[in-house]
N, C-alpha and C positions, 0 to 999 in steps of 0.2 A: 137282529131286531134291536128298537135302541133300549138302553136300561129306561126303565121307570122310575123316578124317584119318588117320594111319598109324599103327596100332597103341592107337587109340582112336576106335574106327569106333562103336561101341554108344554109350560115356558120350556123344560130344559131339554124337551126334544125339540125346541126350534133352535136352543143356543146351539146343540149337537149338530142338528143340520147346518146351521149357519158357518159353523166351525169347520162340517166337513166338506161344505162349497168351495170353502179359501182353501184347505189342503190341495181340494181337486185344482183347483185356480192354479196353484203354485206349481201342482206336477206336471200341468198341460205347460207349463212355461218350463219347465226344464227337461221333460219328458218326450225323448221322439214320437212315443209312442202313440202320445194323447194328439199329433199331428201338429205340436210346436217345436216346429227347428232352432236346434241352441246353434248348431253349428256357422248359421249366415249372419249372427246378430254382430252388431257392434257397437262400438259405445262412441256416441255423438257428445257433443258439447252445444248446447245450443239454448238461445233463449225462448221465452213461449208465456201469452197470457191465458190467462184461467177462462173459460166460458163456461164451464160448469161443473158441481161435483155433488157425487150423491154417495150416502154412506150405500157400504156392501159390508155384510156380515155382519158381525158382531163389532168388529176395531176396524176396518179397512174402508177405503173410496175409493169411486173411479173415477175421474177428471178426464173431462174435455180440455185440452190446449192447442191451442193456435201458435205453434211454434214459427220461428224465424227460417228454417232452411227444411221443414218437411211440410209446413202447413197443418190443417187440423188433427190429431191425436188423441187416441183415450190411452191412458194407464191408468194402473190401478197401484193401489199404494198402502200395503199390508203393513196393518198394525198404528197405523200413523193416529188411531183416536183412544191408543191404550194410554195411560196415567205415566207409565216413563217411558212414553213412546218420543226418542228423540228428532222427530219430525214434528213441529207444530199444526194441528191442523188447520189450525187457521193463515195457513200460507197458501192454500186453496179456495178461501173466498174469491168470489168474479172478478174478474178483470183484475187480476194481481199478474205485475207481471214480474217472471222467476228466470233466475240463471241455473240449466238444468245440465246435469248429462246422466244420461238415460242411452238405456239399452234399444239400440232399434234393431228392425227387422222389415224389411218393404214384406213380407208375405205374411207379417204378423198384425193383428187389428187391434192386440191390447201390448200396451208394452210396460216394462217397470224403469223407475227411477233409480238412479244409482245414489246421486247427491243434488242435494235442491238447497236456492238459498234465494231472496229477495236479491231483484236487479232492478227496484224501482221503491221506494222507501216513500209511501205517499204523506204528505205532511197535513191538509185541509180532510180529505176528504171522507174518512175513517167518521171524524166528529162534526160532519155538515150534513144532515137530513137530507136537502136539497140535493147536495151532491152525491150521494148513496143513493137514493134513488135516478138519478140520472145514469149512475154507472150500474144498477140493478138493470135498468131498459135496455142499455148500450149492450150490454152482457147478452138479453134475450132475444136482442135482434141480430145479433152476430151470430148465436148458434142456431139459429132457423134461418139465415143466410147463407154461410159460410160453412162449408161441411165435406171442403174438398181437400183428398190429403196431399198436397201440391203445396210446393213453396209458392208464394207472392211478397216478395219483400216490400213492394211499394202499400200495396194493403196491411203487413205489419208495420211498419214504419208507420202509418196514418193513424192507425188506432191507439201506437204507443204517443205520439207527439200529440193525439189530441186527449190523452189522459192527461199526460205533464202540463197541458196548458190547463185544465179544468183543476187541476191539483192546485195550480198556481192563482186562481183568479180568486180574486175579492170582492169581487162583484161583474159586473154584466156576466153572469152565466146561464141565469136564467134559460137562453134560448141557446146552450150547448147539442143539446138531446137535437136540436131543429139542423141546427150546423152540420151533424155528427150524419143524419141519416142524407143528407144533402153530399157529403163527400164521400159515404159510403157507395152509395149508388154510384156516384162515378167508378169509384175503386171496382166496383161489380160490372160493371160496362151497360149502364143504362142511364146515365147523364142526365140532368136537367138541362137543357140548353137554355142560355143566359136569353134575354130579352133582348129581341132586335132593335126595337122601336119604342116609343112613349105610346104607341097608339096598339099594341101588341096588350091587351087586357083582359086578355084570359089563359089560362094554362090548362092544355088538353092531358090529363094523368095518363091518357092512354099511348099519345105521340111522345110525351114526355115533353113537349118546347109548346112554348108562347103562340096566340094566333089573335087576331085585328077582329073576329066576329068568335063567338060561341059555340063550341062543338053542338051538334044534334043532340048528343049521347051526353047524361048527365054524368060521366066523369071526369068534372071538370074543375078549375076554381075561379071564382068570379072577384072581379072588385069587390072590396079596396082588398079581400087577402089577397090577391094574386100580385099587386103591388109589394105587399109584403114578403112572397115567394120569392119575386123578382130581385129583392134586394137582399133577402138569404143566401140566392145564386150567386150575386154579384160578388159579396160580400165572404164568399167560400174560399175564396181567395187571398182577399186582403188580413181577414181574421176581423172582422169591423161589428161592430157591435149596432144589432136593426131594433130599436125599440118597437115594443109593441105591449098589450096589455093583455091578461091574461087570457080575456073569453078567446082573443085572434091566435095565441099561442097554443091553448088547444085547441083550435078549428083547425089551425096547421098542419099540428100533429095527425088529427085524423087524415087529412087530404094524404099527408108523408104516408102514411100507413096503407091505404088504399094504392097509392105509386107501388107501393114494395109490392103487394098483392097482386098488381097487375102485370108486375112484372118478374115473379120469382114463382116456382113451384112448390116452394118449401114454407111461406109464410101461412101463418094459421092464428087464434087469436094470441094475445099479448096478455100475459097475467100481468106484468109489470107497469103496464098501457094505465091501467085504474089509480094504481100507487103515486106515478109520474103527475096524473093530474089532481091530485088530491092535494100534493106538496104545493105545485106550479102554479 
């Protein structure tokens, strides 16, 4: 039974419990017995950005990363929110991207960190409102997309090159988040196909490409956004900057969202959705 203590009978049987989670936690990771083989593990070198971290226990998280050579991974990371815990926890905020080598295991579904250190030192975006919420969304739509534990180097490559460019920009960013979910979907394999024609003025979300008449089925985008659509697609390429004002930026965003829904199993609402247009 646990001890009682006097007049904190509740709090310090949940520190106890909490306490005796991570013990468990740690012995199923070293422990054959608990069904975690130390024996097949090895130690990787590898890079990986944050998609998500949530405290566990009393001092520990567990972190979503989207690594470079295994694709997405949870570990968990003991002790990293004690007072001389020398891991900073704030090296787990979203979309940070870390040079990691960590223990893996393909039979294992939680893994530990051996040594972690920043492989991406962002200089704008920590102190731009605008841009923190852009990479709060990007963060949320990655981990309701992405959730396979599979390398794809060309989809890490895209997310890291389009963080260094947002990092870098002084302006026209505004419509990143638009950009970001427009190269994503290619990287995912459901493309926007570019605009054939001038006379091509409407985009069916369901076909995903351009059409000269208006689908039956209202999921669609009509002039003048789809004009605007048009030259996001275009423009995903060159890196070109599509003016537009704010009310067409979020109407965008929603048409974007609806695309990802209609074409993903795993999409559901966007907490970060609200945030992004409040700034925008």
């Amino acid at each position: 039974m646990l001890k009682r203590y006097p007049g904190q009978g509740s709090y310090m049987q949940r520190v106890i419990l909490d306490r005796h989670h991570e013990i468990l936690d740690e012995c199923r990771f070293f422990c054959p017995i608990f069904g975690w083989s130390d024996g097949n593990r090895m130690l990787l070198h590898t890079q990986g950005i944050v998609f998500r971290a949530i405290k566990y226990g009393e001092s520990s998280i567990i972190t979503d990363i989207f690594t470079r050579e295994k694709g997405l991974l949870s570990y968990i990371i003991g002790g990293v929110r004690k007072k001389n815990s020398k891991v900073s926890p704030g090296l787990f905020q979203v979309m940070t991207v870390l040079d990691l080598v960590v223990y893996h295991s393909d039979s294992q579904k939680l893994h530990r960190i051996r040594e972690v250190k920043p492989a991406l030192l962002f200089q704008s975006i920590p102190f731009d409102v605008a841009k923190s919420s852009i990479i709060l969304f990007m963060a949320e739509l990655c981990s309701k997309t992405i959730q396979e534990p599979e390398a794809n180097p060309g989809l890490y490559e895209f997310i890291v090159h389009t963080l260094k460019e947002l990092d870098e920009k002084r302006t026209h960013f505004q419509n990143d988040h638009l950009h970001f979910m427009v190269g994503l979907a290619a990287q995912l394999g459901f493309a926007l196909q570019p605009r054939q024609s001038a006379g091509d003025a409407y985009f069916d979300l369901r076909e995903g490409q351009f059409a000269s008449v208006a689908p039956e089925h209202m999921e669609h985008v009509s002039p003048p956004l789809s004009g605007l659509l048009a030259d996001l697609v275009w423009h995903q390429q060159s890196g070109g900057h599509v003016p537009m004002d704010r009310a067409s930026r979020r109407a965008l965003l929603s048409d974007l969202i609806l695309y990802f829904r209609l074409h993903t199993d795993q999409m559901k609402d966007l907490k970060s959705y609200h945030i992004l247009t409040e700034v925008l």
